[in-house]
N, CA, C and O of each residue as an XYZ file, in Angstrom:
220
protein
N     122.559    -82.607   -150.482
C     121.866    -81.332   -150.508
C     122.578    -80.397   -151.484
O     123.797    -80.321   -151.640
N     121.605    -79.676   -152.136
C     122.458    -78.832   -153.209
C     123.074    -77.745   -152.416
O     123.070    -77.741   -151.185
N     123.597    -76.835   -153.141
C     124.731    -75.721   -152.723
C     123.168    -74.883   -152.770
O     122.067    -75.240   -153.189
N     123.697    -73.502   -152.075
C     122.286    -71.954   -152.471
C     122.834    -71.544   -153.800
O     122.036    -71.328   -154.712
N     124.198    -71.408   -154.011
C     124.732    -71.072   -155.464
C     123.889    -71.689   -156.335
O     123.016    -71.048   -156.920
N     124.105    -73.287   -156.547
C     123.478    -73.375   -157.701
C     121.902    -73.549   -157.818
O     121.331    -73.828   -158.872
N     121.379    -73.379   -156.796
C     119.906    -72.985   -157.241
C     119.737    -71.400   -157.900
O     119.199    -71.055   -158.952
N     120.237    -70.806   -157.126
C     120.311    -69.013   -157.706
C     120.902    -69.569   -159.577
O     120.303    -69.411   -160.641
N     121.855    -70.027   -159.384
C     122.245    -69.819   -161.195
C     120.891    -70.510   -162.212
O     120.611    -69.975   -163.285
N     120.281    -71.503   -161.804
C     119.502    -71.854   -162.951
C     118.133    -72.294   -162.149
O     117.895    -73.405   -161.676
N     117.365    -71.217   -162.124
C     115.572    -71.118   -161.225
C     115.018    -72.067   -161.941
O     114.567    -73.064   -161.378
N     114.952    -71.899   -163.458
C     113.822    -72.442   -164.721
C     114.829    -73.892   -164.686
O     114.897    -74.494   -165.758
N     115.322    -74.257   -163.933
C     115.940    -76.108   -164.204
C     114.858    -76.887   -163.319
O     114.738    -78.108   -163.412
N     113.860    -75.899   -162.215
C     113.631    -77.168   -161.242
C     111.763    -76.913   -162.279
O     110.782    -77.571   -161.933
N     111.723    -76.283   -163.004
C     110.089    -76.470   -163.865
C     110.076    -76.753   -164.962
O     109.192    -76.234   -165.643
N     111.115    -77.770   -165.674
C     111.469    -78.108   -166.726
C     110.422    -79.284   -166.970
O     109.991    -79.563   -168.089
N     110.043    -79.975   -165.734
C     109.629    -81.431   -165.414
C     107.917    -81.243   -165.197
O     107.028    -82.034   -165.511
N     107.838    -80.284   -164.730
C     106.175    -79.722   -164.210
C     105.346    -79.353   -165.341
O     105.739    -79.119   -166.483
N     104.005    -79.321   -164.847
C     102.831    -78.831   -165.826
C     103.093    -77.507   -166.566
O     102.872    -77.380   -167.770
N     103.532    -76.620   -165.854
C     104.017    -75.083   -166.183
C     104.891    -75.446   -166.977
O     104.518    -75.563   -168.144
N     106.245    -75.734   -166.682
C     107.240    -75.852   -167.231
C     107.147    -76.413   -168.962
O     107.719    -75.874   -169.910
N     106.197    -77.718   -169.014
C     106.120    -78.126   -170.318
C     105.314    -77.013   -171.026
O     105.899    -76.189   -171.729
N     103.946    -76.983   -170.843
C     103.011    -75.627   -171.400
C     104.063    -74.303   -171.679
O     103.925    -73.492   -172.595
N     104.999    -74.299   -170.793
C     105.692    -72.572   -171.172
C     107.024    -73.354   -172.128
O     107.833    -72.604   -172.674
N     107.098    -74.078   -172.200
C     108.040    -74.820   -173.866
C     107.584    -74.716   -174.880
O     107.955    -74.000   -175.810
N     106.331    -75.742   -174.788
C     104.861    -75.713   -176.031
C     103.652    -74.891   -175.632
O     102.673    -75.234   -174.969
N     104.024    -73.427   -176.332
C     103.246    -72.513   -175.945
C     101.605    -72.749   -177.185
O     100.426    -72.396   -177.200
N     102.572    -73.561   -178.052
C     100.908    -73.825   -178.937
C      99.939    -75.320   -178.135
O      98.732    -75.526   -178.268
N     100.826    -76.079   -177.416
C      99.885    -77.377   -176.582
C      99.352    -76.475   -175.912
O      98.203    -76.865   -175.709
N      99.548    -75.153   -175.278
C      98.697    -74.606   -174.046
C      97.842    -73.647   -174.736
O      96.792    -73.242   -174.237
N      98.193    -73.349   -175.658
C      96.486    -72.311   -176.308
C      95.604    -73.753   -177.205
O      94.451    -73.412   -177.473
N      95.952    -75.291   -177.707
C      94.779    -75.769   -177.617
C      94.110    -76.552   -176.588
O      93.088    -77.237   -176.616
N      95.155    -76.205   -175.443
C      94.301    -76.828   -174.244
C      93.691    -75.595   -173.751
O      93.103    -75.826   -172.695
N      93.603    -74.333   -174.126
C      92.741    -73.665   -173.460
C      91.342    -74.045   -174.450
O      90.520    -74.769   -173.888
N      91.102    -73.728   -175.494
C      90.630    -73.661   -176.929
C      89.611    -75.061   -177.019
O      88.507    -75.112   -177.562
N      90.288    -76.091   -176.364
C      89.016    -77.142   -175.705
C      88.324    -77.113   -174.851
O      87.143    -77.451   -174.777
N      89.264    -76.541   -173.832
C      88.599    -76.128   -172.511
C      87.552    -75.082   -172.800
O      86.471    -75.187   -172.220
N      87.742    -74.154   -173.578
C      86.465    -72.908   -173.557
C      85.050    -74.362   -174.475
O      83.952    -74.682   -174.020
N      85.578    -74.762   -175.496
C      84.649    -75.129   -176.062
C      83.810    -75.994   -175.698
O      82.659    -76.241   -176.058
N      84.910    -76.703   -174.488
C      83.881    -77.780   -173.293
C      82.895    -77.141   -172.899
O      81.726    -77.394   -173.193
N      83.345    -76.120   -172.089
C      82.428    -75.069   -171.650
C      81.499    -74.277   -171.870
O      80.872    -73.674   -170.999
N      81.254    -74.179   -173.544
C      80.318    -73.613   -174.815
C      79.349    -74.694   -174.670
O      78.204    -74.440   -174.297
N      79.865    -76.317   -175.038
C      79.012    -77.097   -175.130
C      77.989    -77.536   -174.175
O      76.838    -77.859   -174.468
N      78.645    -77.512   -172.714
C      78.331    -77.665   -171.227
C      77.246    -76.756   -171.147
O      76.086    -77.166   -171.159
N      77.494    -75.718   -171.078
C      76.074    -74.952   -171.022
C      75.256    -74.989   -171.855
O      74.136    -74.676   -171.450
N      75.357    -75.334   -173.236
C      73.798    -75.857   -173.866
C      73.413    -76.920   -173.179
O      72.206    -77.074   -172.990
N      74.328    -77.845   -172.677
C      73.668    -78.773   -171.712
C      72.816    -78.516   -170.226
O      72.124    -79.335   -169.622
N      72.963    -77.822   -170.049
C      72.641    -77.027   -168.640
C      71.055    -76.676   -168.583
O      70.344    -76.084   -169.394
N      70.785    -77.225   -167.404
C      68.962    -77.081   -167.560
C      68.822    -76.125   -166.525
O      69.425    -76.092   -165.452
N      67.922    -75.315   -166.981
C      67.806    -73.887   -166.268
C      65.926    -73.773   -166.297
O      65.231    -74.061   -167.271
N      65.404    -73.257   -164.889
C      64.475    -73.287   -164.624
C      63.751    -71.909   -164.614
O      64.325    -71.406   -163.647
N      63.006    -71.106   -164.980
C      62.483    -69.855   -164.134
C      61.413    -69.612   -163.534
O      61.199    -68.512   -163.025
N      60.573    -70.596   -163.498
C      59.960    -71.148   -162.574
C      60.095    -72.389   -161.707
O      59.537    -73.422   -162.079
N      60.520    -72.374   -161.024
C      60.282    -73.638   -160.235
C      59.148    -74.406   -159.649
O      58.325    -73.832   -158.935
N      59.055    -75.851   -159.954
C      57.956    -76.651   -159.951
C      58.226    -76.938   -158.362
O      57.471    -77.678   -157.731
């Protein structure tokens, strides 16, 4: 079991390994994973069938 000391000295050691942790390293991998994600979402709704009448 670790000590409470050394968790208090270094917080950002245990998100080094995590989704957050990499994205807040490579702050440019996480603006083009947003940047696909919107454009999924651009494309998705031209896909999207929309009714205003219903049969």
């Amino acid at each position: 079991m670790t000590s409470p000391d050394r968790k208090r000295a270094d917080p950002a050691a245990r998100h080094r390994s995590d989704l957050v942790g990499t994205f807040a390293a490579h702050p440019v991998a996480m603006n083009l994973l947003m940047v696909v994600m919107l454009l999924a979402g651009a494309w998705a709704l031209t896909k999207l069938n929309t009714q205003f009448f219903p049969t």
